[in-house]
FIGU-457987 format. One line per 4 residues: their letters; for each residue x, y, z of C-alpha. Coordinates in steps of 0.05 Angstrom, whole numbers. Layout:
<atoms>
a> X,Y,Z; ...
</atoms>
This chain:
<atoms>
xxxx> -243,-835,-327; -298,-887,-291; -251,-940,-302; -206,-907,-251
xxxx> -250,-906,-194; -237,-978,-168; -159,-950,-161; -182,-895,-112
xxxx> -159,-910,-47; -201,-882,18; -131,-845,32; -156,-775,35
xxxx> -249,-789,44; -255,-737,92; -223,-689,34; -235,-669,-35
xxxx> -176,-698,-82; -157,-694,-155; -155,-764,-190; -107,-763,-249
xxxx> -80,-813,-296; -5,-792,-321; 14,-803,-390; -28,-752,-436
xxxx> 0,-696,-469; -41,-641,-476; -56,-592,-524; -118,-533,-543
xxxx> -117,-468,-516; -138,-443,-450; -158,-378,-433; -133,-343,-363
xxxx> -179,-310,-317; -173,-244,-267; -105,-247,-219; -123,-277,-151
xxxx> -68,-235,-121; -101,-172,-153; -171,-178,-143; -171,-195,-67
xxxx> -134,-128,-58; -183,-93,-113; -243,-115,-61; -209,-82,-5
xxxx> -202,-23,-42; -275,-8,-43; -275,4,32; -245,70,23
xxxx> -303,100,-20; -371,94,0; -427,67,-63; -430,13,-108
xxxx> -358,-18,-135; -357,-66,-204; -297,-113,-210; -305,-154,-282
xxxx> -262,-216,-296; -265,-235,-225; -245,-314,-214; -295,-367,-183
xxxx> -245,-375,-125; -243,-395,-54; -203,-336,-35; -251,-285,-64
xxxx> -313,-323,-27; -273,-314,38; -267,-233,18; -334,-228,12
xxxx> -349,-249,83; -300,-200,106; -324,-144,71; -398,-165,92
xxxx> -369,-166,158; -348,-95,159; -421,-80,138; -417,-83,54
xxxx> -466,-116,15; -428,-158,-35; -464,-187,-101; -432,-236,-147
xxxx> -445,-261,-218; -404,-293,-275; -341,-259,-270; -375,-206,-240
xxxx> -372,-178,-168; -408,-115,-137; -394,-88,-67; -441,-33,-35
xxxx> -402,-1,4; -441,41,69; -423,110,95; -408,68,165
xxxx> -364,15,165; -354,-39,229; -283,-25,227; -260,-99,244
xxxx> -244,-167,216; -259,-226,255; -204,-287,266; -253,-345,226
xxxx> -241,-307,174; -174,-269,174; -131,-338,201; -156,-373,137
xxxx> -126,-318,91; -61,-268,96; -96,-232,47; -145,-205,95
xxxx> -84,-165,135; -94,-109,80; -157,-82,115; -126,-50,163
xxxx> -103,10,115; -176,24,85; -205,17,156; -150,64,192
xxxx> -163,116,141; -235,109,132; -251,91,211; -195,122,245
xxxx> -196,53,285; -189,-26,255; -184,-89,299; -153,-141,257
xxxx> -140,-208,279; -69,-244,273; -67,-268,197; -77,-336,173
xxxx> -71,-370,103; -15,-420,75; 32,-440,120; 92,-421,77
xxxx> 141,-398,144; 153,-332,178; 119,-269,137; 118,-211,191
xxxx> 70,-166,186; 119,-106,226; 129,-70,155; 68,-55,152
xxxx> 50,-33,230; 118,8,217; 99,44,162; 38,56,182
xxxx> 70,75,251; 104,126,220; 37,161,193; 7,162,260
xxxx> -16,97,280; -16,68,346; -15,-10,355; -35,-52,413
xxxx> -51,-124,417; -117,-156,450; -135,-221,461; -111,-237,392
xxxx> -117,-177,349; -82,-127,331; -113,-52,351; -97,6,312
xxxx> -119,72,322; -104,155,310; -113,208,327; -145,254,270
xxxx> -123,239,204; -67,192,178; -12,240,161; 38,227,99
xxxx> 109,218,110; 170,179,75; 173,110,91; 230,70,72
xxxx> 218,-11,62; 280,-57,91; 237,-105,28; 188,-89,-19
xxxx> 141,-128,8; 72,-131,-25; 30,-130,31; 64,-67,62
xxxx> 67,-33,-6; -12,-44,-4; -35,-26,65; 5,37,60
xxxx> -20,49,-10; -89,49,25; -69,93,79; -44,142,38
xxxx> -93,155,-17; -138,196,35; -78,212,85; -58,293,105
xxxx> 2,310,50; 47,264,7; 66,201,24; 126,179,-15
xxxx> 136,94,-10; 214,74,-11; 231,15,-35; 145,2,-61
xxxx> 139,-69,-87; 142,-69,-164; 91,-132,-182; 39,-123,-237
xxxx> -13,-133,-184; 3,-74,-153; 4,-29,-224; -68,-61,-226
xxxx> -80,-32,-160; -58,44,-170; -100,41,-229; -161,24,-194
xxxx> -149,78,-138; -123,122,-194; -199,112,-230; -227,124,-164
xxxx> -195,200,-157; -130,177,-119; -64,222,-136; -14,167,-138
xxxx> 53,168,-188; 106,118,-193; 66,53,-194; 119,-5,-223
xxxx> 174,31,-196; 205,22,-131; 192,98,-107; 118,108,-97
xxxx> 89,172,-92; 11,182,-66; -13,252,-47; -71,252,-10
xxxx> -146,281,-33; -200,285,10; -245,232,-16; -256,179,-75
xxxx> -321,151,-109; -331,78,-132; -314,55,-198; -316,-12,-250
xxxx> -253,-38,-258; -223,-104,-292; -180,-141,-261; -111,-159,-295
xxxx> -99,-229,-317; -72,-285,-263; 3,-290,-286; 7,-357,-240
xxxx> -53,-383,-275; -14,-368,-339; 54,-405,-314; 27,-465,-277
xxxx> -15,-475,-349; 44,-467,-386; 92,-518,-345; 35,-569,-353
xxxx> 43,-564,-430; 122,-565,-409; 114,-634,-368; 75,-665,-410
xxxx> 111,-655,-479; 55,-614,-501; 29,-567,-545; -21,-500,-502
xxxx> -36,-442,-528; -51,-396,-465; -92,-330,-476; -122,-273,-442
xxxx> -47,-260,-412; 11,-217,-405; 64,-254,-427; 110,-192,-403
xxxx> 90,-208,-331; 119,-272,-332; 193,-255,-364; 232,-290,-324
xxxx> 184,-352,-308; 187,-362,-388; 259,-349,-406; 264,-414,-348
xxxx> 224,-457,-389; 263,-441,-453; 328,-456,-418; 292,-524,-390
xxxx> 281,-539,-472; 215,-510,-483; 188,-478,-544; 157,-413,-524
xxxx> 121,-363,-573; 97,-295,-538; 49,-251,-571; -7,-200,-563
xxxx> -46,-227,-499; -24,-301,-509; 27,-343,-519; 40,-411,-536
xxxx> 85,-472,-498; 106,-528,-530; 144,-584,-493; 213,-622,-486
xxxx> 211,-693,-489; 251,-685,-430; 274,-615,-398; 337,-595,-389
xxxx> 368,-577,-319; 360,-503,-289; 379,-463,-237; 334,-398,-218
xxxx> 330,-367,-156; 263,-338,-125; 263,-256,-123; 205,-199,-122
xxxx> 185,-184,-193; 215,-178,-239; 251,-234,-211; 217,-313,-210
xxxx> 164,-305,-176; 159,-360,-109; 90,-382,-125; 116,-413,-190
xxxx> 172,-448,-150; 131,-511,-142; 101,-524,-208; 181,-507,-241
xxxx> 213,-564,-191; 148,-611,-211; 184,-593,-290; 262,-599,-266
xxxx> 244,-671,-225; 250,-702,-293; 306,-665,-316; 362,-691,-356
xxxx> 407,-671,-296; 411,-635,-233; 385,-560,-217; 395,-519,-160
xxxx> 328,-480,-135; 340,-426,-86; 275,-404,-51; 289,-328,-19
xxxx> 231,-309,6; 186,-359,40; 229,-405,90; 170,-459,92
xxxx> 166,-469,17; 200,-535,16; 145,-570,51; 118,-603,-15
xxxx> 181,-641,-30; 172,-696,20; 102,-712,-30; 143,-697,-86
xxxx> 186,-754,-61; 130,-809,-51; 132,-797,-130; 199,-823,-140
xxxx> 230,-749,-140; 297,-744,-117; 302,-668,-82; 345,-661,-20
xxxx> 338,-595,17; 403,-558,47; 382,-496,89; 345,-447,22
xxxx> 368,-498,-28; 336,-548,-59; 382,-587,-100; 337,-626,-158
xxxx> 368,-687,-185; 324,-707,-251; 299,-782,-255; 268,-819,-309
xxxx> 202,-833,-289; 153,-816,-232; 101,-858,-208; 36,-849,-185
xxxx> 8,-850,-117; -34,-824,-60; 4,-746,-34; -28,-683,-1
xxxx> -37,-611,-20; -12,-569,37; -16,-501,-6; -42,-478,-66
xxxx> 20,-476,-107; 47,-544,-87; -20,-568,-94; -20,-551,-169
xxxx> 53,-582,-175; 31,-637,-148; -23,-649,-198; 28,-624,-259
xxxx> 71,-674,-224; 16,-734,-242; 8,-716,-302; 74,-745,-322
xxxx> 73,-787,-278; 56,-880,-291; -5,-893,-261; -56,-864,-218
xxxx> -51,-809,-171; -90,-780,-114; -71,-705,-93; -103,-698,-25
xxxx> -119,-624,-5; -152,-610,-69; -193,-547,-29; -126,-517,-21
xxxx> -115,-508,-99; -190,-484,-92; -163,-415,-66; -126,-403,-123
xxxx> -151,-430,-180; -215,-440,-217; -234,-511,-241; -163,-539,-250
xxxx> -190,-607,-257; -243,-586,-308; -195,-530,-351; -141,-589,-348
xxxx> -187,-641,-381; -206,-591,-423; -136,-595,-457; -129,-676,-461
xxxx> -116,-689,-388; -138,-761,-351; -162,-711,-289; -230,-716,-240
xx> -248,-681,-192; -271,-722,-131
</atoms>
């Protein structure tokens, strides 16, 4: 792609961007590497057993680089290869994560269960990450509230503390949220007595997680269900463990063969984790084989309008929101996206927009009216899921565009730019 460079505005220097020429339909097969949304939680998970943790098919991500400096923070030694990743945990932990690192990902809220149970203490600062609206972090001081925590805020972050042991209790979630499900999933594996989770978040992430703790002597039934049961034992030991496949890795790989009238074979994948995501892009025209670890995506020549609604899995999952509207902007018609969970989601469409996309927003709604054609031009990444539906966007899009922000898709994938020229893509990374 030289011959594209004299096109590149100096719209977005002081940032990294992803150049892409529209018009390519791609095709190969792509393989899908460990879940960001599983392994972050996975490293966390060492805190609660002193020795030396192995997590295999662990992604070359921003987000993970920013868990290691909170776990080094709290006093691990962290190691990391090819896929690889080793933490040392010590028999001492500082039981705190510092604001640099906590307000640049939400992720990082989840080490306040290890640290309670481990410390008896954790000073946490406020969380951080993607700017995707209000995501209140009370479920969580609740629950854990309810097992003997006591909160205070100071200067900034939040305090917990108890006295003795964490003590297990029923705690019924008004949403099963992930986070909560986690931190009390933490707090309970080494708590006094049964904790029982009401309401426990359901994603395959969390599965993933309960086998981990499970591997690392935790008494823990019910994982995929919404009633969570965790009895407490009196310590765990450090384990390998793989991390599941990224099931947003999967889908934002498989709309790309969608928008582009192509032909990707995905593997390495669950296509059962994505049920709902898939039977979507059928209904939008696509072609969509599912087999053992893989399947297989082949294009409309233009998709047909769909409506979907964003729910906790099983539902559509909101961080494939994006990348589905990027599909349904070219739609033979209009679709009606109704975003449920994260009030700030819409924030890409004005981007979207500069594209020729015509998406109007009415309170959660975003009403998608298909066009024939998008063109290229300079937009910005302000997350990591718009950011990819931004570039999925260009791909079909006439000319040359610039997605701004490119550090942003960083966090949650690996080489986008690279695996997408991989399978026929005009895409640099600059």
């Amino acid at each position: 792609m030289a011959q594209l460079g004299h096109l590149v505005t100096t719209t977005f220097a002081s940032m990294s961007t992803i150049v892409v020429e529209g018009g390519r339909s791609l095709s190969g097969t792509v393989g899908i590497l460990g879940a960001k949304n599983a392994v972050l939680k996975e490293m966390v998970s060492a805190l609660l057993a002193p020795g030396r943790h192995r997590l295999t098919n662990v992604p070359s991500i921003v987000d993970v680089e920013l868990m290691c400096q909170v776990l080094e923070h709290t006093g691990c030694k962290v190691d990391q290869g090819e896929g690889e990743l080793w933490v040392v945990v010590p028999e001492e932990l500082r039981p705190e994560a510092p604001i640099d690192l906590v307000r640049q990902m939400r992720a990082s809220i989840v080490v306040l269960g290890p640290l309670l149970a481990r410390c008896g203490v954790a000073r946490v600062a406020l969380p951080g990450g993607d700017d995707l609206g209000s995501r209140p972090i009370e479920w969580h001081m609740s629950g854990l509230d309810q097992m003997g925590v006591s909160f205070e805020l100071v200067h900034g972050e939040l305090v917990g503390s108890i006295d003795g042991k964490l003590k297990g209790t029923e705690i019924e979630l008004p949403f099963p949220s992930v986070g909560a499900t986690e931190n009390l999933l933490f707090a309970g594996v080494l708590a006094e007595g049964e904790t029982v989770i009401v309401n426990a978040a359901r994603e395959p992430e969390i599965e993933d997680l309960i086998r981990q703790l499970t591997e690392m002597g935790a008494d823990i039934s019910g994982g995929g269900t919404s009633l969570v049961t965790i009895r407490g034992v009196e310590a765990l030991h450090p384990v390998e463990h793989e991390v599941i496949p990224d099931r947003l890795e999967a889908g934002t790989f498989a709309v790309a063969a969608a928008i582009t009238n192509g032909d990707v074979t995905i593997t390495g994948c669950y296509p059962d984790h994505l049920r709902m995501e898939l039977r979507k892009l059928e209904d939008a025209g696509c072609d969509v084989e599912r087999g053992d670890g893989w399947l297989r995506v082949k294009g409309p020549d233009r998709p047909t309008p769909v409506d979907f609604s964003t729910l906790p899995f099983p539902g559509f999952h909101t961080d494939m929101h994006p990348q589905m509207v990027a599909l349904l902007s070219l739609a033979s018609g209009t679709s009606v996206v109704t975003e449920n969970l994260y009030d700030a989601r819409f924030r890409y469409v004005g981007e979207m927009a500069r594209m020729g996309a015509d998406i109007s927003i009415e309170a959660q709604h975003a009403i998608v009216r298909g066009v024939d054609r998008l063109s290229g031009c300079p937009v910005l990444s302000p997350d990591i899921r718009a950011g990819a539906a931004l570039v999925l966007a260009a791909l079909r899009a006439d000319g040359v565009t610039e997605v701004g922000g490119a550090e942003h898709i960083d966090r949650g994938y690996q080489d986008f730019a690279g695996r997408l020229a991989a399978l026929g893509a005009s895409v640099e990374r600059s």
